[in-house]
C-alpha positions in Angstrom: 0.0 0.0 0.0 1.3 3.4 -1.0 1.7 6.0 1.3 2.8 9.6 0.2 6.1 10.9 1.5 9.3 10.0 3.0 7.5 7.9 5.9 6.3 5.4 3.5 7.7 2.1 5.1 7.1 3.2 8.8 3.2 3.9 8.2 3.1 0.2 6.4 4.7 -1.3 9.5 2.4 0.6 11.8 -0.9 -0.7 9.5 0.7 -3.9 9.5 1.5 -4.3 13.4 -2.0 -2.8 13.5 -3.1 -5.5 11.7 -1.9 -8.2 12.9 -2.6 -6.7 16.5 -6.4 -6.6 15.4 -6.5 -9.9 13.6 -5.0 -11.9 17.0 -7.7 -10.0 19.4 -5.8 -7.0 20.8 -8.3 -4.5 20.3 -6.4 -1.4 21.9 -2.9 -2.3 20.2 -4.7 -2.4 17.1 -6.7 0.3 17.7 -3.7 2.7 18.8 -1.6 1.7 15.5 -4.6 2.8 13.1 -4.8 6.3 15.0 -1.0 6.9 14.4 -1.9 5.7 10.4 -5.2 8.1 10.3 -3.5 11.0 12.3 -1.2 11.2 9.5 -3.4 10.2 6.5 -7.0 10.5 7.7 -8.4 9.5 4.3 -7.2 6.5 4.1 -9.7 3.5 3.1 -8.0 0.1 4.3 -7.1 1.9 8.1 -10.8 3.5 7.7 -12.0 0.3 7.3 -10.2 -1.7 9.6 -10.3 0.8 12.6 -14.3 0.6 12.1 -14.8 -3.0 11.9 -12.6 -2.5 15.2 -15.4 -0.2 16.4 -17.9 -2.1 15.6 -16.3 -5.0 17.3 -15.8 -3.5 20.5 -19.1 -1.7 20.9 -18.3 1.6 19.8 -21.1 1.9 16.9 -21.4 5.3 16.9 -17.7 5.6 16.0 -17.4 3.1 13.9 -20.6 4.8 11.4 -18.3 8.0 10.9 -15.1 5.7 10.1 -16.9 3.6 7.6 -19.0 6.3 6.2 -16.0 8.8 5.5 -15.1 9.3 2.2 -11.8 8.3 1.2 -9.3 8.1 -1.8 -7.1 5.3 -3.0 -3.3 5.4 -2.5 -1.8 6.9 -5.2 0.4 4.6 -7.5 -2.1 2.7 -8.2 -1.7 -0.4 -5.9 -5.1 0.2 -3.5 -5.9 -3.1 -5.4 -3.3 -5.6 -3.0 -5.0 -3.8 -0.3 -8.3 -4.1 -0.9 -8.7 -7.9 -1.3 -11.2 -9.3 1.5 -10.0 -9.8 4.9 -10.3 -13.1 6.9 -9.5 -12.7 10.7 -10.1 -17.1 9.9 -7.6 -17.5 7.3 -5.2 -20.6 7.7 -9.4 -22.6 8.5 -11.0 -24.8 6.2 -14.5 -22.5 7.0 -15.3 -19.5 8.1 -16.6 -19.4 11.7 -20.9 -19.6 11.8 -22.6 -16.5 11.4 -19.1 -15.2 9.4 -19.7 -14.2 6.1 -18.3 -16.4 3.4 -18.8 -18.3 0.7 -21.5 -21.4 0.8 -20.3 -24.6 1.4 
């Protein structure tokens, strides 16, 4: 993912930690890492995204409406595309978890 500027590789670790941070349940380690990416970049889609299914997860609905119902733009460069492939907190599983969405069986 392309981030404007000279910072470029520390914002991708910090929305990767974030990431990973979000995917193995740490809420507020994940949530703290996509604050640092949107105080710098505050229109940008995956950490919009991410930080409002966080939201959503932890309770915070009215939070998580305004991050998922910002506008935002694609990184420039073109590569918003390896980004923007669907998540799966249950990758590595033969099935998504009941109730997740997914394909049919």
């Amino acid at each position: 993912m392309a981030f404007p500027g000279a910072a470029d590789e520390a914002l991708e670790q910090i929305l990767r930690a974030a990431t990973e941070h979000h995917m193995a349940g740490r809420l507020e380690q994940a949530g703290a890492g996509y604050g640092q990416v949107l105080a710098l970049h505050p229109d940008h889609g995956v950490t919009l995204h991410r930080f409002g299914i966080l939201c959503l997860q932890s309770g915070r609905f009215e939070t998580a409406r305004e991050l998922l119902a910002r506008p935002w733009m694609p990184p420039p460069g073109g590569r918003c595309a390896a980004w923007a492939r669907p998540w799966r907190p249950w990758a590595g599983t033969r099935r998504p978890p009941t109730g997740s969405p997914g394909p049919s069986p």
